[in-house]
N, C-alpha and C positions, 0 to 999 in steps of 0.2 A: 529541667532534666527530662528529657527522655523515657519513655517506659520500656522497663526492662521486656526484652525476648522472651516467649513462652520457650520452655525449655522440653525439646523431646522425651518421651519416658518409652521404654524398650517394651515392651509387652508379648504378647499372644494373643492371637483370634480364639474368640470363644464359640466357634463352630465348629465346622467339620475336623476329623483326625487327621487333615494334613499337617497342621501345628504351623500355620504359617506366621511368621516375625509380623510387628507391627512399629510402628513408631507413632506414637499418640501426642497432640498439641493442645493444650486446653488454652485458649484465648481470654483476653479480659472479662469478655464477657460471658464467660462459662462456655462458649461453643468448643465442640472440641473435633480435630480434625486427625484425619487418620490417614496413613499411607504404607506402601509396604515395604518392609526394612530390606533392604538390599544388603546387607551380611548376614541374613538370618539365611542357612544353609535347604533350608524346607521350599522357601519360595522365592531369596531372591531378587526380593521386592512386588515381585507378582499378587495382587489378590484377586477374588470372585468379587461379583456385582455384590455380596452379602456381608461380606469384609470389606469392602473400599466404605458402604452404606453407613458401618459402625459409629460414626462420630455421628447419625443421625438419631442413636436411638437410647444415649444415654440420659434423656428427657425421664422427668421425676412422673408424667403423665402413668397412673396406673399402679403406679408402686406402691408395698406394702410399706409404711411408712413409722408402724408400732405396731407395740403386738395387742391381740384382741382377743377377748376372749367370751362366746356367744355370740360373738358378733361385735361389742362392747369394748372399747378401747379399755388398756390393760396395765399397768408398768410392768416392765423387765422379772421385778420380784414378785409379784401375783402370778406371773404365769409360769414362769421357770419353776417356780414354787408347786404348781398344779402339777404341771407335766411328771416332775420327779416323785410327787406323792402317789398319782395316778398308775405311774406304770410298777413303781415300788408295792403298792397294793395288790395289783395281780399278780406279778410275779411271788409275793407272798400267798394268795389266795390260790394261785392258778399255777404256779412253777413258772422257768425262766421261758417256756415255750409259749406261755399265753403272751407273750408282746414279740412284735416285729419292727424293724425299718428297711424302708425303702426309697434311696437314696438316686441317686442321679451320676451319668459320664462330663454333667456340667458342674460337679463337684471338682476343685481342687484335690490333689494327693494328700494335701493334709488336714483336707475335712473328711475324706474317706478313708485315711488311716484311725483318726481318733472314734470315727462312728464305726468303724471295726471293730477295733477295741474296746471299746464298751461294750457292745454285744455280745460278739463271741469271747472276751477273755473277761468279765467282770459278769454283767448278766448273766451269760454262760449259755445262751441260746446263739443258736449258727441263723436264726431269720434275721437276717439282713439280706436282703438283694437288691438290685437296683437294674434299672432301664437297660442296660447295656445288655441284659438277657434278652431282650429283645432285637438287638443288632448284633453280638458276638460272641455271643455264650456257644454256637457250632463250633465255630472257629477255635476256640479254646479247648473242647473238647476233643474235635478232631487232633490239633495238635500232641494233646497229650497222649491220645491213644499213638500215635505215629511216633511221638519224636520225645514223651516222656515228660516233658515242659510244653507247655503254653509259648513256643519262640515262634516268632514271625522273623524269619534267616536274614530275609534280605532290607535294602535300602534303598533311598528314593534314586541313588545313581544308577540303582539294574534300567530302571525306564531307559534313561538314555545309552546303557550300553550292552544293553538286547537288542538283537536281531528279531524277533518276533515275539510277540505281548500279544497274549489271548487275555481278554477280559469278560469274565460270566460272572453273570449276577451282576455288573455294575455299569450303571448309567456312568460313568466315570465324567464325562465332559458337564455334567449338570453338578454332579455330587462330590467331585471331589477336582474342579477344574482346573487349580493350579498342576494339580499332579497331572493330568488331560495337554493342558500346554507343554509343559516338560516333554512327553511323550511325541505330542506333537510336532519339538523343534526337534527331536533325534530322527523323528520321520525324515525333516524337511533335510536334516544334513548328512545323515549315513545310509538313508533307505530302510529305515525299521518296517518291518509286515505285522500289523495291528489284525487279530480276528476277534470279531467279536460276537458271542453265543448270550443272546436272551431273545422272548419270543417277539416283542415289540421293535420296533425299529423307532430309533432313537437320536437324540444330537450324539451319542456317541458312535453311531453306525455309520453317519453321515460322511467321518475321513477315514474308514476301514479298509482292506484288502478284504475281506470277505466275513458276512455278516450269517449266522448260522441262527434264524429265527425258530430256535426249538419250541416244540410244545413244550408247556408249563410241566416240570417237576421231572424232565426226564433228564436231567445232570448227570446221574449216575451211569445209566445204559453208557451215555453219548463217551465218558472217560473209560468207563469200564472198555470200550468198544477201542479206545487209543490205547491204550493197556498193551491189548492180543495184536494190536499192528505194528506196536512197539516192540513186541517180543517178536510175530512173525518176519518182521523184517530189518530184524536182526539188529537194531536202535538200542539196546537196552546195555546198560556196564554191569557184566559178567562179573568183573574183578569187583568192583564196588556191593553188587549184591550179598555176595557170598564175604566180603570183608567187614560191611557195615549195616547189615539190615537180619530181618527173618521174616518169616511167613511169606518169602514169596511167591513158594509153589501154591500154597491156598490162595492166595488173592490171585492168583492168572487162574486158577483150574474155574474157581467163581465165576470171573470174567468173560473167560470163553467158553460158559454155558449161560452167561447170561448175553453175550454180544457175539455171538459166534461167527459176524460177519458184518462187512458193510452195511448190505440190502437191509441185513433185518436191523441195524439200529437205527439208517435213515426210515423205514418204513415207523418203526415206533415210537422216533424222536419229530416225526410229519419234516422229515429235510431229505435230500436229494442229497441221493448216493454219489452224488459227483463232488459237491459239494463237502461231505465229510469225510470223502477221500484226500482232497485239498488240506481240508484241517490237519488231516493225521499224517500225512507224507509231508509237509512245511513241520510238524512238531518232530519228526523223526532224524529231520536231515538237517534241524538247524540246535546247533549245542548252545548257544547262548538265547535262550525262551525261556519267558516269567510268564508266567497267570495269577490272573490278579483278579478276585475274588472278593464282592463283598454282600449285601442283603439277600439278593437273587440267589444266593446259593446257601446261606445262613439261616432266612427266615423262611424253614421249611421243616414239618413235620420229621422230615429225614436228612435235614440240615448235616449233620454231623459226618453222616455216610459219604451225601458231596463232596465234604470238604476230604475223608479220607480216601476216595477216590481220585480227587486232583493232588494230592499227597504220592500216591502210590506213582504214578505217573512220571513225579520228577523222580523220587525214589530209584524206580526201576531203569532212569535214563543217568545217575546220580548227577542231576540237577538241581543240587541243594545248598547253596548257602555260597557260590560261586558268581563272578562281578558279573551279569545281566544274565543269572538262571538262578530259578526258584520260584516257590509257587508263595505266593503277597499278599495276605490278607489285607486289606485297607478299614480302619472301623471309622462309622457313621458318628462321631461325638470326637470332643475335643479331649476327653479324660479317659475316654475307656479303658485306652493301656494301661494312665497311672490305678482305674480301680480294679482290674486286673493284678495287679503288683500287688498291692496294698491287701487282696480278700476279699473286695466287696462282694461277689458273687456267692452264695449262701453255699454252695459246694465246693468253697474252697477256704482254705483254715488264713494265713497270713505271706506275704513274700515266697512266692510259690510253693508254699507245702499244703500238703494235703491231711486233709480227715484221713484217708486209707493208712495214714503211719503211723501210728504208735508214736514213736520215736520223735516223728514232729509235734506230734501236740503238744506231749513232752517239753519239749524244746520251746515251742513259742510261750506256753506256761510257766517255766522258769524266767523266761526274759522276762515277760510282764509280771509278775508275782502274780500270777493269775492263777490259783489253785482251784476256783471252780471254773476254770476255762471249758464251753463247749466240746464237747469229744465225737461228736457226728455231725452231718450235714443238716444243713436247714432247709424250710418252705424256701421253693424260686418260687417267682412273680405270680404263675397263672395261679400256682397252688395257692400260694399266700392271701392272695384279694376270696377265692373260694374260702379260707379259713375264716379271714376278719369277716364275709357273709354268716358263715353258719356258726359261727361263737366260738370257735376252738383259741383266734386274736382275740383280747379283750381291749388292747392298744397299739394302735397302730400308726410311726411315727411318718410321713411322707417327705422327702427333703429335695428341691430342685427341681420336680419333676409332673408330669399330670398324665397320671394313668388314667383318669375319666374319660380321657380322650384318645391318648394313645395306646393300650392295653386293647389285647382282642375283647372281642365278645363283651365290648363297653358299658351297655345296660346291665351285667349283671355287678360288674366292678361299682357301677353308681351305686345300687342298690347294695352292695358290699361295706361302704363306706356308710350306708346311711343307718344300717345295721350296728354296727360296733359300736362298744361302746364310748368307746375314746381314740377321738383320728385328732392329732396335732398334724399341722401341715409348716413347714420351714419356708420360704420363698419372697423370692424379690417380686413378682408381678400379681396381680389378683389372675387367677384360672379357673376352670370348670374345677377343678379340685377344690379349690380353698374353700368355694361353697360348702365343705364338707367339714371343714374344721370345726374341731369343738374348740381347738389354741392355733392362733395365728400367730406365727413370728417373723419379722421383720428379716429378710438375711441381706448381706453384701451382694450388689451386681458387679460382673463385668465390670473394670474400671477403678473397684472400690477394693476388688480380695488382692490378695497377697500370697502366692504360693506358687506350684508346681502341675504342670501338667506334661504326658507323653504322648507323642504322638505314634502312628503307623509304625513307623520302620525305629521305634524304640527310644527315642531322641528324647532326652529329658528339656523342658523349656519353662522361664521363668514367666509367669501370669505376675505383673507390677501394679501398684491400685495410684494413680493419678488423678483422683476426684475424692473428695472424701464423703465420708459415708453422712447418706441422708438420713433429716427422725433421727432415731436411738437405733437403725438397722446395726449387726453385727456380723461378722463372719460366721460363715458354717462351723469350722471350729473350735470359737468362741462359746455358741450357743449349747454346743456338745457338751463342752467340758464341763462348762455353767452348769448341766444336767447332771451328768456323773457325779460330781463335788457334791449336791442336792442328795442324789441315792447315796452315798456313804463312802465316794472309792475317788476323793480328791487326792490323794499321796500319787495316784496313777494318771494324774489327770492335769497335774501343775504345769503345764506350759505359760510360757510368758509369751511364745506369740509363732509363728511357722515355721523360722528357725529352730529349734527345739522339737519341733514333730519333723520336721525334714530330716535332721540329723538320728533322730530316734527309730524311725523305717529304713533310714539307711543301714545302720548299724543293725539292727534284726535282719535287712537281707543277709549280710557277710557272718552274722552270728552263728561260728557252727555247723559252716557250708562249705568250707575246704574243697570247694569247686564242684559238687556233686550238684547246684541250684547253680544255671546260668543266671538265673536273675539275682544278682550281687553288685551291689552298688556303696558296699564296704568304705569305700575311699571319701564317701563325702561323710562319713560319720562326724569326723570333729569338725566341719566346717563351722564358720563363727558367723556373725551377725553379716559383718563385712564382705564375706567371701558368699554369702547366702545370698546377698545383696549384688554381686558382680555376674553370678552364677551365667556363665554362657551356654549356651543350648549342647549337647552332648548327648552321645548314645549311651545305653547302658549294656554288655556288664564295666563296670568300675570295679573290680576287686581292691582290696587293701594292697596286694601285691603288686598293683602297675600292671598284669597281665590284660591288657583290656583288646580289644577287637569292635569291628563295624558291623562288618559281616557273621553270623553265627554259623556252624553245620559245615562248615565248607570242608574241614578237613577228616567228615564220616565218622567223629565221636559224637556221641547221644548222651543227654542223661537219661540214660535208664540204667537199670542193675547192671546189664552185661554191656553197656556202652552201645548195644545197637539200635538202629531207627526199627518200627516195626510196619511191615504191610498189615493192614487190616481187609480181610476179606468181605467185599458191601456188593449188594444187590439190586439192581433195580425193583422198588418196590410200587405197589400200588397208589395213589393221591392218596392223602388220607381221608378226603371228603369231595369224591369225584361229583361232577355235573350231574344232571340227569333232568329227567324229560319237565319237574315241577322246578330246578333250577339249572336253565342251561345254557348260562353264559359263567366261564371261571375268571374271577376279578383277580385282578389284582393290584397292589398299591407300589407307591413311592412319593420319591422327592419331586418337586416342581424348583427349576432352575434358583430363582430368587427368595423361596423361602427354605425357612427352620423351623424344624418341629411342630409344636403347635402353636405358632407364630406369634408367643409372645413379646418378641422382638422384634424380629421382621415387619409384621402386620403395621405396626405402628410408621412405616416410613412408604411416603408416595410410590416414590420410585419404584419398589420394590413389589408395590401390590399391583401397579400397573398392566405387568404383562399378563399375567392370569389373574384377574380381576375379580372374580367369582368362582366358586362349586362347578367343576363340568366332570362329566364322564367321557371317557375316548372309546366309542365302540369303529366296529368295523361296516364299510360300507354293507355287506354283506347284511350285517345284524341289524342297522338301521332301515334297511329293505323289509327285512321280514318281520320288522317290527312295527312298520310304518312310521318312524321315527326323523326327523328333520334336523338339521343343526340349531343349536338356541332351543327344542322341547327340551322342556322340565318333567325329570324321567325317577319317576320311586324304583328305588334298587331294594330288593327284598331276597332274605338267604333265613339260613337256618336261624340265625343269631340274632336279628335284626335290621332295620331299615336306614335307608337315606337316600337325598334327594340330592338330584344336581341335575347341571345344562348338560343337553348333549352335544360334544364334538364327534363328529366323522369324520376317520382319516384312516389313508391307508398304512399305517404305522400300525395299526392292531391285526393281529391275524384274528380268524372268524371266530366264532366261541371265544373271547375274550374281551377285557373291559379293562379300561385303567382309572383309579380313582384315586388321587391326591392324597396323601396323609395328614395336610395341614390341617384342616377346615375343623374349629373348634365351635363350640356353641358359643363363645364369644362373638364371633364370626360368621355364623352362620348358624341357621337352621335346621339340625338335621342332618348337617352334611357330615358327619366326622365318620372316616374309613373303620375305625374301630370298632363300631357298633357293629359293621359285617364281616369282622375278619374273624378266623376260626380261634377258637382255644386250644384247637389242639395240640399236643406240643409234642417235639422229638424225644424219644426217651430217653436218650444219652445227657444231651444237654440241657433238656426241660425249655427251650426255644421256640413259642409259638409259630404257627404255619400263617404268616401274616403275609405271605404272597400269594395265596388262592383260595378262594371262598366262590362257592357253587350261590349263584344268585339268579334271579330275574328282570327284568326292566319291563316297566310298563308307563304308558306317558298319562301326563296328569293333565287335566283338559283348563288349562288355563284361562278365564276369562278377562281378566284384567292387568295389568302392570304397572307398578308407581318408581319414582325415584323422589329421594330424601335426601336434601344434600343441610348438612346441619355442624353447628360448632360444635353440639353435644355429644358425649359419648354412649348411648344409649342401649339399651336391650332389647330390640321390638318382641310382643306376645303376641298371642294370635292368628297369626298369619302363615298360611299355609306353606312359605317358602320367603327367605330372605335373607342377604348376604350384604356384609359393609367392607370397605376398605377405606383407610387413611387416605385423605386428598389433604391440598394445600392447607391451611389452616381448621381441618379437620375432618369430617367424615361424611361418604356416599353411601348410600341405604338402597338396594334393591329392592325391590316387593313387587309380590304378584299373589294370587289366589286364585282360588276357581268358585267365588259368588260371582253374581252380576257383576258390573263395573260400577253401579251407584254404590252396591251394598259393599265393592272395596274401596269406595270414596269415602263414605262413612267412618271404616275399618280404617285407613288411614289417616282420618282427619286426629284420631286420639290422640296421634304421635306428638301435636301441636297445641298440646295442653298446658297451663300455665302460661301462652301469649293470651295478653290482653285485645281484644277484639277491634281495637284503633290501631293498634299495631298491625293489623294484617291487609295486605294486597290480596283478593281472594276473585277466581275466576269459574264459574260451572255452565258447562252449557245448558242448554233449554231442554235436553234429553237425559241430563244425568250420567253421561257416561263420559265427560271428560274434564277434569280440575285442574286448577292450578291455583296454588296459592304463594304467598311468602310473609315471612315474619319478618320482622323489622326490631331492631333493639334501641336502644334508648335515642342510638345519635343519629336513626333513619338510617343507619349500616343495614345489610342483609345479614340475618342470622341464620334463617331458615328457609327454606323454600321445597314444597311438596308438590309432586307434579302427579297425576295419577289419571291413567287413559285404557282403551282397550287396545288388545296385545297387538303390536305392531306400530302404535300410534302415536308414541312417546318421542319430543320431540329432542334433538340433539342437548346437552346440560351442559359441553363443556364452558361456555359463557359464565351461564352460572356458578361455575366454581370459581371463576377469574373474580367474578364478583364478591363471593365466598371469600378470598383471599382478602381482595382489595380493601375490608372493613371501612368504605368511602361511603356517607351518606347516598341513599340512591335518587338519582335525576330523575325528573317527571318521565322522560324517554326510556328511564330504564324501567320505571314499573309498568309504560304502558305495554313494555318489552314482554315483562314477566305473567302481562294478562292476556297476550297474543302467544305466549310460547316461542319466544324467539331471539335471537341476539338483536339490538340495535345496530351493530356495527360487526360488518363479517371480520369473523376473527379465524385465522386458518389454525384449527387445533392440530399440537403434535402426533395424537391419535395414539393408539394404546403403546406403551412404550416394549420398543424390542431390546436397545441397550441399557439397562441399568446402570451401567458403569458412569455413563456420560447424558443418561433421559434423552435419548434419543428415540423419538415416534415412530411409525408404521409410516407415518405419511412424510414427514421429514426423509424418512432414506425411500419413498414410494418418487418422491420429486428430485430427489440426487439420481435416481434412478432415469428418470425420463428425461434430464437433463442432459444424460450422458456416461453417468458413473455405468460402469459393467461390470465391473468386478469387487469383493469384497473387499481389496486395498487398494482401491480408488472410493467406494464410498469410506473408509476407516481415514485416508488423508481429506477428506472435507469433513465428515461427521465427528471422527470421534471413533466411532461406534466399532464393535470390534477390536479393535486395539489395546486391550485390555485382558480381562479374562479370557474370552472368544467363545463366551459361551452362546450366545447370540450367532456367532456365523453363521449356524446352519441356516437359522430364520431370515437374516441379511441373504445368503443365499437363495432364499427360495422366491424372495422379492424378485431378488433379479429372474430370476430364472422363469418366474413367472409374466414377467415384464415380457421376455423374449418370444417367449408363448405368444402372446397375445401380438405381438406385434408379427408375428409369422402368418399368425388366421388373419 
């Protein structure tokens, strides 16, 4: 007989808030292969280089695998048993406010429904927050202040049936590139006009009609400024204004005393009055325009203002909730909507109601039998990690997430955690966080949970588990409810499994909403096991009545008391932590094409760490002038909050006074490098959203003496060393190093990393000066294990060989180690060179020789390569091959 077919399982990507379909294959031999569902209405079939990667990283390498406690392996009933005595004590000692959680948008809707719930309706504390304040806590505020509800109007169809899509704030083609391609093919087939406003130039500027490189943090002026052109020239719906909105006359009188003219908003946004003439005459003259808005205008002290400023915009033109018009928030996470829905955000009560009602709390406390239900808001994030430092937290629960690294002002967060006196941490991989834990617990990854997530444009989508759960790991909430049942409130907490909490969030939306709450989703309440199980992707609202819609707003009703939308009147305000003469360059961060968050996913797969290999900083030619700075110097970034290091890139993508620093780079990963440690604390007052796009810093280069490379099967932590960064290669991992001793005394410093080989085991080479090594370990079967290469800077000789060796686990030949003791390949081997497509590991130098071959175009190298053909996030770089090919062949 034959071996049965692996059978597809329907899933979701557990990345970005596009919510793209997946179809998952797990092979005999555990491998599991991934592609993208082509009925799934989000993408299509379409995925990123980071979602096609997925079947690459459900490898057990790293995982929490039992729970631990001190460090000390644990069972399930010793710690669960801790965790509920622990926080049961201070909340007896200290009241319900001495404990918080903080939870994650990689949470399922129905771990973030029941860690709701036990919070705010049993503990009776609102400190729960979770990450997603840090990507779209503006956006939800803004919202509400406008439109009364938290709705995001429109759907992924506006891309393709708008005439003009302004994108600010959002690298869109790196961050959220299916939604990028969409956009793309309504370009290529109706002539859609793309503008795009952030100060960097970008892969998403690269196919724009016009790119508006604002200075940092002036959002507001440059809207405010569309506002009074909109009104002067006569663009705005009179009847719409006066039928569905208020405050308009304050929001324009604001306006045109703060934008009173072209001149002055290009002079104080640093763009050319021609230029934002353009913007404002294409937004006036064309009725079908979406803006579409994500970090860039979010993570800002004044976040919230942006976002009601691009608010005001459609508003006054009533461009709201109609097929390709409306303004689109897109969020950075795969859940944030469903925790959104559900309350996870500590200033908000359950299913969109709010702390401000009386009447709802009321309302959610009767449904949960929750009589000591919280009745105010709680700590968000920044406050929160400030509490568990100064004792006011006495427990503090962490789930899915690692603020050690991505929380601003990240040294004090560490020192926050090591403060308190009880930090449980929940999580599938080991992170900078878990170091912190006094209870580690195992939870479900990607692949293994079972539930719900929403995306962007509101689309509910089923997350399926097609691997089953390694160790004793559990679901997020599993391990919840295990908790509650422990503190004394199991009657609230009996779920048999996500079916039952699905159906219980549902029913609390439509509980008592009589339409007044678009977020009602009523109709799935009695769904059964079965139908929980078929569940196809859907927008919400679902009422019990069958009244359901795609589009929200479209027809100028609001929830608010009087039914209208409201203008809020916003200002352009000052940075909240401008530059100045002791830091003057303004950073600022984001995504790098191929990674997530803080890479404990990603990092793990070749391909993906390929293209950006390492920590760099992006200044401008400019700034590397005057800093005497070179490409490849190793440059300490120093600000109010703290430091880090990386490589420097020069390009003309930066305007002057600015810096771009990656958000991935964990202490896992690197040294030093994580963006966090410099980004501000400060946060917007509306929506409590740190200002994690601009931090006032310095660059100064570090005087490098030496440089090593480590290429090793181990998974290792180097100490020590002034600077050093690893990524995943073929059967295992590359290790950067450099310092600034001598080059003997970083031979030395080096040689430690090679401890535990026995000294028969090693091929070992130093010159007669001490300044240049090479060694290699060897394991039982004369395989290469390890091999350390350590020179002075510049002198390091090519390694891709050695990784093929690395791979190969092949006893090594007398040629290969005399290979190893000259620094060199025995046999030229043409490496693919750092990889540009992800999708298909397609090299630099692979499309460098399609190129001189004769390829000219990007779909002429995409039909020999591959490359391209896929997400397209790469084009631009496939582009610049070429284009620089042409160059050179012109001189």
């Amino acid at each position: 007989m034959g071996m049965e077919p692996a059978i597809e399982t329907r899933t979701t990507c557990p990345y970005c808030g596009v919510g793209c379909g997946l179809l998952t294959r797990v092979a005999a031999d555990g491998s599991v292969s991934v592609r993208g569902d082509p009925d799934h209405p989000a993408n299509f079939g379409r995925l990123c280089s980071k979602g096609a990667a997925l079947g690459e990283t459900t490898g057990l390498e790293g995982r929490v695998l039992f729970p631990e406690i001190g460090g000390w392996q644990a069972s399930w009933d010793e710690s669960l048993d801790l965790v509920a005595r622990r926080f049961s004590e201070a909340i007896a000692r200290h009241g319900p406010d001495a404990v918080a959680f903080y939870v994650s948008g990689q949470l399922l809707t129905e771990d973030y429904y029941v860690a709701n719930k036990l919070m705010k309706g049993f503990i009776g504390s609102a400190n729960i927050d979770t990450n997603s304040r840090l990507c779209m806590a503006s956006s939800v505020a803004g919202h509400r202040r406008a439109f009364g509800e938290d709705i995001v109007p429109g759907i992924y169809e506006d891309f393709e049936q708008a005439d003009l899509v302004v994108l600010t704030g959002s690298n869109t083609a790196w961050c959220h590139p299916v939604l990028y391609q969409r956009l793309l093919s309504a370009r290529r087939e109706r002539g859609t006009k793309i503008v795009v406003v952030d100060p960097r130039r970008t892969a998403t500027t690269d196919e724009c009609d016009l790119h508006l490189a604002i200075d940092p943090g002036m959002d507001v002026l440059l809207f405010n400024g569309l506002l009074v052109h909109l009104t002067r020239s006569n663009a705005i719906d009179q009847d719409y204004i006066a039928r569905s909105t208020t405050g308009f006359a304050e929001a324009l009188s604001v306006a045109m005393a703060d934008a009173p003219s072209v001149h002055e908003v290009a002079a104080r946004c640093g763009l050319g009055a021609a230029d934002i003439r353009t913007f404002y005459e294409a937004f006036a003259a064309t009725e079908r325009s979406i803006t579409v808005y994500s970090q860039g205008v979010n993570q800002s002290a004044h976040g919230t203002d942006k976002v009601n400023a691009i608010l005001n915009c459609h508003l006054a033109s009533g461009r709201i909730g109609r097929p390709g018009s409306g303004p689109f928030s897109v969020t950075g996470q795969p859940n944030a909507m469903g925790g959104r829905e559900v309350g996870g955000l500590a200033n908000q009560l359950a299913a969109h109601m709010d702390f401000g009602d009386p009447e709802a709390v009321d309302r959610v406390a009767r449904f949960w039998n929750a009589p000591n239900i919280a009745r105010s808001p709680g700590l968000k994030a920044v406050d929160m990690f400030r509490a568990a430092g100064d004792g006011r937290i006495k427990a503090l629960w962490i789930m899915g997430t690692n603020p050690v690294v991505s929380m601003p002002d990240a040294s004090r967060v560490r020192a926050a955690l090591q403060a308190c006196d009880f930090v449980v941490v929940s999580d599938v991989t080991r992170t900078d966080t878990t170091r912190f834990a006094d209870v580690l617990l195992p939870a479900a990854a990607w692949g293994e949970k079972n539930g719900t997530v929403t995306n962007s444009e509101r689309r509910i989508s089923r997350q399926r588990p097609f691997l089953p759960l390694p160790g004793v790991a559990r679901p997020d909430w599993h391990i919840i409810c295990d908790v509650a049942r422990r503190m004394g409130f199991g009657d609230a907490f009996a779920y048999d499994g996500p079916t039952a909490i699905f159906s219980e969030h549902a029913a609390l939306s439509g509980f008592e909403n009589d339409g007044h709450r678009l977020f009602d989703i009523g109709a799935f309440a009695a769904m059964g096991e079965a139908e929980y199980d078929r569940f196809a992707p859907r927008h919400w609202p679902a009422p019990c009545d069958g009244a359901r819609a795609m589009r929200l707003l479209g027809a100028g009703r609001f929830p608010t008391p009087d039914g209208r939308a409201r203008f809020i009147a916003v200002r352009q305000e000052g940075l909240a932590c401008p530059a100045d003469a002791r830091h003057p360059i303004a950073l600022n961060t984001g995504r790098l094409r191929d990674q997530w968050h803080t890479m404990m996913r990603t990092g793990r797969v070749p391909r993906l760490m390929s293209n950006a290999p390492e920590p760099t900083v992006e200044i401008s030619p400019a700034d590397a002038a005057l800093n005497g700075l070179a490409d490849c110097d190793l440059v300490r970034l120093e600000g109010p909050w703290g430091f880090a290091r990386a490589k420097v890139v020069i390009t003309d993508g930066q305007k002057p006074g600015t810096a771009f620093l990656p958000m991935h780079w964990s202490g896992l990963y690197a040294a030093n490098a994580a963006a966090g440690t410099l980004a501000s604390p400060i946060c917007d007052p509306f929506s409590g959203q740190p200002e994690l796009k601009h931090a006032p810093i310095n660059i100064r280069r570090e005087e490098v003496a030496w440089a090593g490379v480590l290429l090793s099967r181990r998974d290792i932590r180097p100490t020590g060393f002034v600077h050093w960064s690893k990524r995943s290669i073929e059967a295992g991992w590359l290790y950067e190093l450099c310092g600034t001793e001598t080059p003997d005394e970083g031979i030395l410093l080096s040689q430690r990393l090679l401890d535990g080989f026995a000294r028969n085991r090693l091929v070992e080479y130093t010159d007669r000066r001490g300044r240049t090594y090479r060694v290699a370990a060897l394991d039982e079967d004369g395989a290469l294990a390890e091999a350390l290469l350590v020179a002075p800077v510049g002198q390091l000789p090519p390694c891709d060989w050695l990784t093929a060796l690395l791979a190969s686990r092949q006893p090594l030949s007398p040629k290969d180690r005399l290979a190893l003791l000259a620094g060199r390949s025995p046999v030229l081997l043409p490496p693919i060179g750092r990889v540009v497509c992800a999708c298909f590991n397609v090299g630099v130098n692979q499309i460098a020789d399609a190129v001189a071959s004769g390829c000219a175009s990007i779909e002429q190298i995409g039909a020999r390569l591959r490359a391209g053909t896929n997400c397209g996030s790469c084009r631009v770089e496939i582009r610049t091959l070429i284009n620089a090919d042409r160059l050179n062949a012109a001189e």
